[in-house]
VEXRO-437222 format. One record per residue (C-alpha): residue number from 1; chain; x, y, z. Coordinates in pm, whole numbers, plus 32768, in hexadecimal, padded with zeros to 4 digits. Layout:
% residues N
R   resi   chain     px     py     pz
R    NUM       A      X      Y      Z
...
//
This chain:
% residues 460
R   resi   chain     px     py     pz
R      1       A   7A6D   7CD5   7562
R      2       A   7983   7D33   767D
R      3       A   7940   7EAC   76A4
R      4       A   79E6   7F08   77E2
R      5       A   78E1   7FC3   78C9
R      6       A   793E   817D   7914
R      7       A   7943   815A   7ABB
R      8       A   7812   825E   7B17
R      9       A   78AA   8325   7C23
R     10       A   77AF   833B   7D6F
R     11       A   77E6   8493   7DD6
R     12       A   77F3   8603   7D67
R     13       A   78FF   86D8   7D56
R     14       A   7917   8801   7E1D
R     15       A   7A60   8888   7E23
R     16       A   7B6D   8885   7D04
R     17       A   7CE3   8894   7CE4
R     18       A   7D5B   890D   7BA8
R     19       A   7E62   8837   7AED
R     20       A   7F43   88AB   79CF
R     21       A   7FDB   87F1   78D6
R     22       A   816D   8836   78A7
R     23       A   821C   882F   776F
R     24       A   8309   86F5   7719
R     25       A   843D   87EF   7715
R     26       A   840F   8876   7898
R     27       A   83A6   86FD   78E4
R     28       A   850E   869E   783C
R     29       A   857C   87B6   7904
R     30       A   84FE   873C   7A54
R     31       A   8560   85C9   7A2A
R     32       A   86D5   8626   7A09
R     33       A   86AE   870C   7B47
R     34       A   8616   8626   7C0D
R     35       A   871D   84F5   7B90
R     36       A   861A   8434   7AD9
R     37       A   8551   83FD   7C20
R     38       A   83C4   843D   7C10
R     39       A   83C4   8466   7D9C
R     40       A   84BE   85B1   7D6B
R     41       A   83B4   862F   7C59
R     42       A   82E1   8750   7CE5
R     43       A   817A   86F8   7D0A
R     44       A   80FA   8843   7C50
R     45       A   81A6   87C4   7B3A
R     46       A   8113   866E   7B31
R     47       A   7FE6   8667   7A44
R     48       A   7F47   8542   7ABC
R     49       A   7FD0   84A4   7C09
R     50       A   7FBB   8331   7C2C
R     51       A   80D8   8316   7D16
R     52       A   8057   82A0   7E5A
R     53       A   7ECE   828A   7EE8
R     54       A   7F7A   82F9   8004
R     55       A   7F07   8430   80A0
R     56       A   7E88   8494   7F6D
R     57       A   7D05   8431   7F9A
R     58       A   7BFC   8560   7F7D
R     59       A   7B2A   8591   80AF
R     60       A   79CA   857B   80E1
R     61       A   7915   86C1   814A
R     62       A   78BF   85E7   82B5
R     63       A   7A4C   85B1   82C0
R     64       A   7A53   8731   8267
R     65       A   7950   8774   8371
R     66       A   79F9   86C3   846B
R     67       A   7B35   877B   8472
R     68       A   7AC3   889A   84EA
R     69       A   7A53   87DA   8630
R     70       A   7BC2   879A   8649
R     71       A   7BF5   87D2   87EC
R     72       A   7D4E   8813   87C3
R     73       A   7DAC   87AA   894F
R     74       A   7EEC   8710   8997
R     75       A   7E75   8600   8A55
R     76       A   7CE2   8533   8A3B
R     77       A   7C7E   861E   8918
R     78       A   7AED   8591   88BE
R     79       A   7B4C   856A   8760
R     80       A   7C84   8439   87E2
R     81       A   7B37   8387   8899
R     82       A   7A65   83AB   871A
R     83       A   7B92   8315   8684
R     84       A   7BC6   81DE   87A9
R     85       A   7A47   81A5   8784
R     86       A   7A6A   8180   85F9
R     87       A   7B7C   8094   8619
R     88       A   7B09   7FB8   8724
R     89       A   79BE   7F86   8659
R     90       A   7A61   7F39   853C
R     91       A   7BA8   7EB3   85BE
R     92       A   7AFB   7DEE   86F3
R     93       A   7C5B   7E31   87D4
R     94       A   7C95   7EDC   892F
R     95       A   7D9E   8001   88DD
R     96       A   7D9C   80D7   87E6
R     97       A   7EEE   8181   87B4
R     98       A   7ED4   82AA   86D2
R     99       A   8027   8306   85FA
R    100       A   8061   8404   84DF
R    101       A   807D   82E7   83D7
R    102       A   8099   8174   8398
R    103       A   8208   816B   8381
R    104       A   8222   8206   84E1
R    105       A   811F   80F4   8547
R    106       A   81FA   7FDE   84C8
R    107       A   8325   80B4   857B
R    108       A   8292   80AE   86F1
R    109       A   820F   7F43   86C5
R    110       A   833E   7EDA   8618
R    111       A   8439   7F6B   8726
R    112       A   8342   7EE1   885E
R    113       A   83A0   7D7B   87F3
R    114       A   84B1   7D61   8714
R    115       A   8617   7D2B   874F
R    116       A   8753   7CA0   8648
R    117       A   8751   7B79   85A3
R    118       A   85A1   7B6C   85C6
R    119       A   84BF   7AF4   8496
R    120       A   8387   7B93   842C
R    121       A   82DC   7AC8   8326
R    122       A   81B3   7B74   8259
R    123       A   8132   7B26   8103
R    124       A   81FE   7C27   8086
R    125       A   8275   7D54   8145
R    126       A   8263   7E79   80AE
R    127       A   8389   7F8E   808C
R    128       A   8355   805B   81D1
R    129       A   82CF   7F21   8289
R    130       A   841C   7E59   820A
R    131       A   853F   7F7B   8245
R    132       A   8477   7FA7   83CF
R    133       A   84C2   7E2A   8411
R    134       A   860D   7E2C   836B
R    135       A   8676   7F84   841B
R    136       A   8682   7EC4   857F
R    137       A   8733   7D8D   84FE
R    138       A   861B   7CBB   849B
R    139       A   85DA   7C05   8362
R    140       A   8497   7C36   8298
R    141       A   8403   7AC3   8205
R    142       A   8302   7ABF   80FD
R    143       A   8270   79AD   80EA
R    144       A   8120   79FA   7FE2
R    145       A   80A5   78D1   7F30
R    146       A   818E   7878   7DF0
R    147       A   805A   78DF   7D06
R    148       A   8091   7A7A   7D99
R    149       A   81C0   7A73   7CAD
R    150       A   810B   79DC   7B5F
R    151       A   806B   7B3E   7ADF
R    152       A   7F67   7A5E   79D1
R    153       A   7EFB   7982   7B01
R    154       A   7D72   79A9   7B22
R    155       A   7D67   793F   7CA3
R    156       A   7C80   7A2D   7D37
R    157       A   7D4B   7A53   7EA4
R    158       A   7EBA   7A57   7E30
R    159       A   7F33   7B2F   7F58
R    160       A   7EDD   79EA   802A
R    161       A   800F   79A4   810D
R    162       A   8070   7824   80E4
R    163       A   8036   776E   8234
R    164       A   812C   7652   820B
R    165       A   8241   7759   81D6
R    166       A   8218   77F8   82FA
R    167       A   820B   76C4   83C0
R    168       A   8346   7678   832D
R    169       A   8404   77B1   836D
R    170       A   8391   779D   84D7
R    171       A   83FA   7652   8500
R    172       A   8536   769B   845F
R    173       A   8594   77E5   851F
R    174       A   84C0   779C   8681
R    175       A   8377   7847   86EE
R    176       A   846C   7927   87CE
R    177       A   850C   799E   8692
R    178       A   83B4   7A1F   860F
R    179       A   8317   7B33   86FB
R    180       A   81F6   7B58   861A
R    181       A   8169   7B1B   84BD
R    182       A   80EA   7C22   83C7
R    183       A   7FD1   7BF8   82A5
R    184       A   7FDC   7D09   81BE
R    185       A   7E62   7D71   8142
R    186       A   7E34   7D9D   8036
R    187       A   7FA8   7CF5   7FA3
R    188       A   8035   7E47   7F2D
R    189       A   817D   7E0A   7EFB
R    190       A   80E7   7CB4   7E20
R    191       A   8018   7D7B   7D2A
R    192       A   7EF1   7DD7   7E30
R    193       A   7E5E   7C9C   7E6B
R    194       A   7D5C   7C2B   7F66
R    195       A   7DA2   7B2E   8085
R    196       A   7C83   7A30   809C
R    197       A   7BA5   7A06   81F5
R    198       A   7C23   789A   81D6
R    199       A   7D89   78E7   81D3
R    200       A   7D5A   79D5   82D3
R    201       A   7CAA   78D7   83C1
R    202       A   7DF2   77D2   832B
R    203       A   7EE4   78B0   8394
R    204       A   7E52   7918   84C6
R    205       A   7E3E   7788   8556
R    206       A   7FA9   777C   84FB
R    207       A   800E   78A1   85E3
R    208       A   7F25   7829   8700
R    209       A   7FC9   76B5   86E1
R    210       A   813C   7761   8716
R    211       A   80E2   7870   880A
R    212       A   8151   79B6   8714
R    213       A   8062   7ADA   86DA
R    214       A   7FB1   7B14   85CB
R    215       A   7F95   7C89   852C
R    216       A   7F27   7D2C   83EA
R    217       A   7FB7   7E30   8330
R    218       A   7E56   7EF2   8302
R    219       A   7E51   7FF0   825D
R    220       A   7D54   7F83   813E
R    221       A   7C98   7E8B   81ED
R    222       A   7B52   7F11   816B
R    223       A   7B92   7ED8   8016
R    224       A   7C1F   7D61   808E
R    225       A   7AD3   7D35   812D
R    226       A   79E5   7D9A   7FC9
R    227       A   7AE1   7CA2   7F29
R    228       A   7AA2   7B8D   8008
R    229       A   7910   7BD9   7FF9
R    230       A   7942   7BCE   7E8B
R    231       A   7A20   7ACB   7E41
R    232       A   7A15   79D0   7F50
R    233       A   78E3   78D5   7F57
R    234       A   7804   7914   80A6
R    235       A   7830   7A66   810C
R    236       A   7785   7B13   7FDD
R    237       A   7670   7B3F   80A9
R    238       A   773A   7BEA   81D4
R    239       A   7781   7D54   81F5
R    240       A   78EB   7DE5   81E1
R    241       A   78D3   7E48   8325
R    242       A   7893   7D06   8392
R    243       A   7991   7C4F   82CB
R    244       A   7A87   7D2C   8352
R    245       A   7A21   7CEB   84C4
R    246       A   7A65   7B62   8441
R    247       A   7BB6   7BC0   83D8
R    248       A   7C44   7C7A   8506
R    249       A   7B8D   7B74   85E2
R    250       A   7CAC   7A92   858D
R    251       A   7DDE   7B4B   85BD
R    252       A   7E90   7C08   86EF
R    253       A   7E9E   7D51   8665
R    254       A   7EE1   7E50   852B
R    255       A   7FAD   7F9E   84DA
R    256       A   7EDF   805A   83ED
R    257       A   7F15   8196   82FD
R    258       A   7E09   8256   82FA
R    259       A   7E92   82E8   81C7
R    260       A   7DFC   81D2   8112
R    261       A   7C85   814D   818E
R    262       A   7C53   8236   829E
R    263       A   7C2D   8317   8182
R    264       A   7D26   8448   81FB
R    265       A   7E44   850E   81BD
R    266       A   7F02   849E   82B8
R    267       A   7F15   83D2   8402
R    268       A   7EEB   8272   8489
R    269       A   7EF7   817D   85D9
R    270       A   7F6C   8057   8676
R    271       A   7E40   7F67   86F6
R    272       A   7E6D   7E4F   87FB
R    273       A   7E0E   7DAC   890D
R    274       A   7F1C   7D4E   89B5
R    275       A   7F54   7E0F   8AF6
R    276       A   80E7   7DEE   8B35
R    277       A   8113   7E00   89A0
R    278       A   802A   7F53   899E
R    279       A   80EC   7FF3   8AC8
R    280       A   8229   7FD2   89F8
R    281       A   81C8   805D   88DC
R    282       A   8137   81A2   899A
R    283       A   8281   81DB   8A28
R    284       A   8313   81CD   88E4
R    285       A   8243   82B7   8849
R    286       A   8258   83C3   8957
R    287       A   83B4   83D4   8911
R    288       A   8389   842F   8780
R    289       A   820F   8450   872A
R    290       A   8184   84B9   885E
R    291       A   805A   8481   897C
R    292       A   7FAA   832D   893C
R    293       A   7E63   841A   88F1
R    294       A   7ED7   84DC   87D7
R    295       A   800D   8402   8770
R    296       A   80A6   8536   8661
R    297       A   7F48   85B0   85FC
R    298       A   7E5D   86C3   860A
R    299       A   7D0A   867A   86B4
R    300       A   7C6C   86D3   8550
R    301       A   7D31   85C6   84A7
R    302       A   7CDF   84B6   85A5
R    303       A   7B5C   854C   8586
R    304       A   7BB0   8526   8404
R    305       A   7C11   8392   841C
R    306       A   7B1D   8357   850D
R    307       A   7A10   83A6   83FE
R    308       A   7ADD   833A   82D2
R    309       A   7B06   81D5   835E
R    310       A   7975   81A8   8353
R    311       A   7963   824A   81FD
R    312       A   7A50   815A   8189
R    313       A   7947   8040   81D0
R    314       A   7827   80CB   80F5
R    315       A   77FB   7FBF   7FB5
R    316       A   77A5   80C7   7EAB
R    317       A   7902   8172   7EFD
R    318       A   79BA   802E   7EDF
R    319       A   78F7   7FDF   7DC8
R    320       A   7968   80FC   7D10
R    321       A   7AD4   80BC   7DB5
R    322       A   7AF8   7FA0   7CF3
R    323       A   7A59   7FE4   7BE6
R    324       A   7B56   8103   7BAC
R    325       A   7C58   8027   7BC1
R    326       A   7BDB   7F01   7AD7
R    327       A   7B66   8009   79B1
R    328       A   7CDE   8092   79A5
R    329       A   7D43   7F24   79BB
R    330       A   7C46   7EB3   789D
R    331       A   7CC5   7FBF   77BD
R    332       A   7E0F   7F41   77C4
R    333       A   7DEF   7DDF   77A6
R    334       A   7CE6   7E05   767F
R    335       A   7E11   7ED9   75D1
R    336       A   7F14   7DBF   7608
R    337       A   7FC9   7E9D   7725
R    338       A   804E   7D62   7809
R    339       A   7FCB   7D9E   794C
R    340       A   7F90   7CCD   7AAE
R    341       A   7E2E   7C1E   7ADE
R    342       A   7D5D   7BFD   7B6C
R    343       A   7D32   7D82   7BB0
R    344       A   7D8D   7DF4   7D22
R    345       A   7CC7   7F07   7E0B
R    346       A   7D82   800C   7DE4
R    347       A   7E8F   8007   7CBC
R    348       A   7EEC   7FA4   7B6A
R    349       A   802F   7EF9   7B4B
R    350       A   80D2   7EDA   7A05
R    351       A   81D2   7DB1   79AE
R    352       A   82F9   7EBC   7990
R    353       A   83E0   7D84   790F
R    354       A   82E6   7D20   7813
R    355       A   82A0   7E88   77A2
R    356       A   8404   7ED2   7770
R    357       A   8493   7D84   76F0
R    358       A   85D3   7DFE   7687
R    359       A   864A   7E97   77CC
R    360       A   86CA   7DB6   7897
R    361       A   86A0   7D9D   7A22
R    362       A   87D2   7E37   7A64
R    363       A   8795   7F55   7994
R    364       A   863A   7F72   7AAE
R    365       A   850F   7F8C   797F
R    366       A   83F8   7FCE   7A90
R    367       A   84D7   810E   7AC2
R    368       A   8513   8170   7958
R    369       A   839C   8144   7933
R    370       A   8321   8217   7A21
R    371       A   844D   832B   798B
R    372       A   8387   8306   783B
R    373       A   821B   834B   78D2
R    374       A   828A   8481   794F
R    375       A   8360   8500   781A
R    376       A   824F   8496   7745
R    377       A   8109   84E1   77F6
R    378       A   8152   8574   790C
R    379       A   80BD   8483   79FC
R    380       A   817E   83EB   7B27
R    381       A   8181   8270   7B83
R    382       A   8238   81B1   7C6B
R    383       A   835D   808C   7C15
R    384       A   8321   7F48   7CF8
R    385       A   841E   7EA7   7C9F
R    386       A   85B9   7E66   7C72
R    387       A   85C8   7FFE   7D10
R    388       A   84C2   7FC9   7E60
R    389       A   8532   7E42   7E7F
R    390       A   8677   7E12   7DED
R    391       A   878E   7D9D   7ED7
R    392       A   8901   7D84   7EC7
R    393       A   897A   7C35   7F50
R    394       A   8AA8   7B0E   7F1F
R    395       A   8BB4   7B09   7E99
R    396       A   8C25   7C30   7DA6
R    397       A   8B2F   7CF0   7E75
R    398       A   8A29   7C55   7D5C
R    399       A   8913   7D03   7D6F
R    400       A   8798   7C61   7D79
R    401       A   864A   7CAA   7CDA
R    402       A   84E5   7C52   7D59
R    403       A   8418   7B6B   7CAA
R    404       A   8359   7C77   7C09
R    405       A   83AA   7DA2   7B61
R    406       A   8272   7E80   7B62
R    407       A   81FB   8010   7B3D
R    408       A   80CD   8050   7C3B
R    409       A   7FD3   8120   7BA4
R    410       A   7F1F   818E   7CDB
R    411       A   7DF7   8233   7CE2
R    412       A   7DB3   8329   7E00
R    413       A   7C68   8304   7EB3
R    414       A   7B3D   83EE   7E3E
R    415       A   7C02   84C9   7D75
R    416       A   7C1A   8460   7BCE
R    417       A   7AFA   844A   7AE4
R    418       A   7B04   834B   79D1
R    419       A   7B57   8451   78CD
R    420       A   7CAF   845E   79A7
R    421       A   7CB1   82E2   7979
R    422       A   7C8C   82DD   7824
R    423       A   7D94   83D7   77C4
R    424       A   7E85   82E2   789C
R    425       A   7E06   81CA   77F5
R    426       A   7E30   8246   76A3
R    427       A   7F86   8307   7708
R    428       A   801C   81AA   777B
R    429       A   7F9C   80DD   7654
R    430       A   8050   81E8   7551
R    431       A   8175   81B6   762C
R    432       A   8171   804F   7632
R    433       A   8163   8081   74A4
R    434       A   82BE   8147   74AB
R    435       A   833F   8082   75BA
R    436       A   84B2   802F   74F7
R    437       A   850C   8198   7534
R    438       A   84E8   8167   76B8
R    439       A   8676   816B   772D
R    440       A   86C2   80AD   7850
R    441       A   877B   8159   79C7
R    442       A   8884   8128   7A96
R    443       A   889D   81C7   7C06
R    444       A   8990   829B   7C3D
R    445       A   8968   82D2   7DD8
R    446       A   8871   8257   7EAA
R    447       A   8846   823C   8033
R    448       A   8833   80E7   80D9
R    449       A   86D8   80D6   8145
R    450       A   85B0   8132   8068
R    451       A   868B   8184   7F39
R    452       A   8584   81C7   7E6D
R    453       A   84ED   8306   7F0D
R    454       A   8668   8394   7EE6
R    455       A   870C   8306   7DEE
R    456       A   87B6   83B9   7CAE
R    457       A   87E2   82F7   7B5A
R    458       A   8832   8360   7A0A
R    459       A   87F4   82E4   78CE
R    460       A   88B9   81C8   781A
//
């Protein structure tokens, strides 16, 4: 087999949190307190924390820097005109709408232009983006290529979204039915997978030819951009920056979390350039975020995102971003560990159902998997699958699982070494060695939206 290459990390480390390990009997412990839900699991008793890249990216000393420029004025702080000068250079749209994350993004948009019985096709929506459309009465498509759901498939874009469906579900339901379409980038939700310049470009003619806005879910558009500059023929030779100008040149508009490639620990914004639409939205968001300039942030967190978004451009740190992400990937694989390829951006995602062949669906083994990490190793992963997607629907109240059942190893931004990498690696192969002793769940309560973050299960 080919020796998998250690990712050099490009930077030095200046500041360090300490981590502890905690012993299998308090982990035991903690999982029955929590009701067998990583989310209710305290974070200083997490070992290693592949949970989310959410939030959870280390700053840059500039980012540091920056904060304490924070003008902390309620209304036209300097650090809101940093942040709309970042995103219109990048972005290429009029108004830049700050917000406090990507969900409240999606929330302002969303409730500007969306009424009962809408549509809101996407490749595949993720779980805030989905339970934000389905909140106001709307149903979320996907409509991702059929090759997204075949986990061995080699096709280097598989979060494309498939033209002809779309055509077909706005024929079927009426343009007036469809206020606007969303592309996900990268696919999360589909195991983290780029969206092609050409599909883009595809997608974008179909929109223009039925009159319905085009918008993309953001939020790790620089590590789309590298993929298309590496994967796609013609554009090697083009920066990121500039591929990502291409992108956003065909759409409408974008919600972004800054959590993700804007490199911070929190925030986000709405960009447009649609007057009428924009005015909306700011009305909206005075009401629960707050003034269009600050939009539920500090002026040293908009400073922060204004430099993180550029940072997020720079090849040798997406270079190493991926590289992260295919060494933990390579490990795995090479040990037999069934996992989805091609490797993603920004996560591992391991074929839960395949891991755990003798739990069935209903017994959720994406869950039960991510129950063992933690009892085992101590390291916290995230279930996409029967949990985040599931559905109860028909008769009997039956209820439905996604195509996919998948744990999200996601690694945050800047912040493991590839020792840290390795110990997952070799935690997760041992486990996939004792896998029979992995029991299945059932939920005992949940909460009708976003069950996951809430829900309590016990062993069966």
């Amino acid at each position: 087999m080919a020796e998998i290459k250690m990712p050099l990390e490009p930077f030095r480390i200046k500041v360090v949190e300490p981590i502890r390990p905690v012993t299998r009997r308090e982990r035991e412990a903690l999982l029955k307190q929590a009701g067998y839900n990583v989310f209710s699991i305290p974070a200083d008793k997490v070992y290693i924390d592949l949970l989310t890249d959410s939030g959870t990216t280390a700053m840059s000393d500039d980012q540091w820097a920056g904060l304490m420029t924070g003008d902390e004025s309620y209304a036209g702080a300097r650090n809101y005109f940093h942040l709309e000068k970042s995103v219109q250079s990048i972005f290429g749209f009029t108004h830049v709408i700050p917000t406090h994350q990507g969900r409240a993004a999606e929330r302002v948009l969303f409730g500007s232009v969306l009424k009962k019985g809408d549509i809101v096709p996407n490749n595949i929506h993720f779980d805030t983006t989905r339970a934000n459309v389905e909140f106001l009465g709307a149903r979320a498509e996907n409509l991702v290529l059929p090759e997204a759901y075949d986990p061995v498939s080699d096709r280097p874009f598989k979060g494309d979204m498939d033209p002809d469906k779309l055509k077909k579900c706005v024929e079927s339901k009426g343009a007036k039915r469809i206020p606007l379409v969303l592309m996900t980038v990268t696919n999360n939700s589909g195991g983290g997978q780029p969206v092609s310049l050409r599909n883009i470009k595809e997608v974008s003619g179909v929109c223009a030819h039925y009159g319905i806005p085009l918008f993309f879910d953001a939020c790790r558009y620089a590590e789309n951009a590298y993929f298309i500059k590496k994967r796609e023929k013609g554009h090697d030779k083009k920066t990121v920056l500039e591929i990502a100008q291409e992108m956003f040149s065909y759409a409408d508009g974008a919600t972004m979390s800054g959590k993700k490639d804007a490199l911070v620990n929190i925030g986000g914004f709405v960009t447009l350039d649609d007057d009428g639409l924009a005015e909306k939205i700011k009305n909206l968001l005075i009401i629960s975020e707050g003034f269009p300039t600050y939009g539920g942030l500090a002026g040293r967190d908009l400073e922060a995102m204004a430099r993180g978004l550029n940072e997020a451009l720079d090849e040798t740190y997406l270079e190493h971003r991926t590289a992260q992400v295919a060494y933990l990937g390579g490990l795995l694989d090479q040990a037999g560990v069934p996992v989805f390829k091609p490797f993603g951006g920004h996560a591992i995602y391991i074929l839960a159902d395949r891991f755990l062949p003798h739990i069935p669906r209903g017994k959720y083994p994406g869950w039960a998997l991510t129950v063992s990490l933690y009892r085992e190793y101590g390291i916290r992963a995230v279930e996409i699958g029967g949990v985040m997607f599931g559905s109860k629907a028909g008769q009997g109240n039956k209820e439905i699982y996604p195509e996919l059942e998948m744990v999200r190893l996601a690694i945050p931004r800047r912040v493991y070494t590839a020792s840290h990498l390795q110990y997952v690696a070799e935690a997760i192969i041992e486990l996939h060695k004792n896998r029979d002793k992995v029991r299945g769940l059932r939920i005992v309560r949940e909460s009708p939206f976003l069950r996951h973050f809430t829900a309590r299960l016990e062993e069966v």
